[in-house]
N, C-alpha and C positions, 0 to 999 in steps of 0.2 A: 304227902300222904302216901302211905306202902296200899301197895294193891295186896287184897287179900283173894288168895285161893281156895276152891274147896276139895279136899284130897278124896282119895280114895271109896271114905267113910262116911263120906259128908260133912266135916269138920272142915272149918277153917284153919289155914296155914299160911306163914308167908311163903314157903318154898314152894318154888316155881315147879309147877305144875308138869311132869314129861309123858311121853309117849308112851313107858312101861305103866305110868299110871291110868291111863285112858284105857290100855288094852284090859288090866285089872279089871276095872269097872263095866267095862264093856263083856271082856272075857273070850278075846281075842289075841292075836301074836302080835308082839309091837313090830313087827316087820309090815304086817298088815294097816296097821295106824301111820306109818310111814309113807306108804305108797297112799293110803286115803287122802291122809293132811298134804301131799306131795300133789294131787291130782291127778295121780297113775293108775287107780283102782276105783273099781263102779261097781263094787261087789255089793250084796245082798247087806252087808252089817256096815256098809259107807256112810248111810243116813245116824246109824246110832253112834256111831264116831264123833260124827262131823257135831251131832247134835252132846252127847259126852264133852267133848271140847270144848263148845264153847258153854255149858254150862258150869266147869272147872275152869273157867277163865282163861285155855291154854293159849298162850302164846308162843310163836319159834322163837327159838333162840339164833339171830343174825349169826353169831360166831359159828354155829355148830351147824349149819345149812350147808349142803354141799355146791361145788362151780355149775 
């Protein structure tokens, strides 16, 4: 069974879900969404991220994580 995501718009999609799309929805800088989902940032818009996220289904991509 494909996991399905909800983009941007609130549609469903199977494309995986990324960080530029969170910031989108959120209306923030995906440099920001990076350090939130990373645990390096406790700013004021962290909470609507975290919560963006997982209502988009986001999951990391293992590949693309840095050392």
């Amino acid at each position: 069974m494909q996991k399905v995501n909800v983009n941007v718009k609130g549609t469903e999609t199977s494309k995986p879900v990324s960080g530029s799309d969170i910031a989108k929805t959120v209306g923030c800088s995906t440099s920001l969404v990076s350090r939130v989902l990373a645990g390096k940032s406790r700013s004021e818009t962290a909470g609507k991220i975290r919560e963006a996220a997982r209502k988009m289904n986001y999951v990391p991509c293992r590949v693309c994580k840095a050392a």
